[in-house]
C-alpha angles and dihedrals in degrees: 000000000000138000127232091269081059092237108142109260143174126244122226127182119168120219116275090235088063104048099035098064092030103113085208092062100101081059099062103024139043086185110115089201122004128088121249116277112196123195113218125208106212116256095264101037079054095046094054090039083058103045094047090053090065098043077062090059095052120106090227088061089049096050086040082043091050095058090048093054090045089053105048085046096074102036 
């Protein structure tokens, strides 16, 4: 299956006798009725998302951010 950015994913949709008693179920779904579905990226695709996400907490990609930005903002 694929998500709307068209990367291969796995579906995952958990039983309706599960969801439906579970107290925390108004912390992971906005669904009334239906159970939870959850997309999920494969492992490697995961590995390098997440990766990525804390080289975008570094201060080295900030300061390269920033000359980007700087950049772009006089073009």
């Amino acid at each position: 299956m694929r998500d709307h950015y068209s990367h291969e994913t796995i579906h995952v949709r958990f039983r309706y006798k599960d969801c439906d008693c579970c107290p925390s179920r108004s912390l992971c779904s906005r669904a009334k009725k239906e159970p939870r579905e959850l997309p999920l990226r494969l492992q490697a695709e995961h590995v390098t998302l997440q990766m990525a996400r804390r080289w975008q907490q570094t201060e080295a990609f900030k300061e390269e951010y920033a000359k980007d930005a700087g950049i772009e903002g006089t073009i």
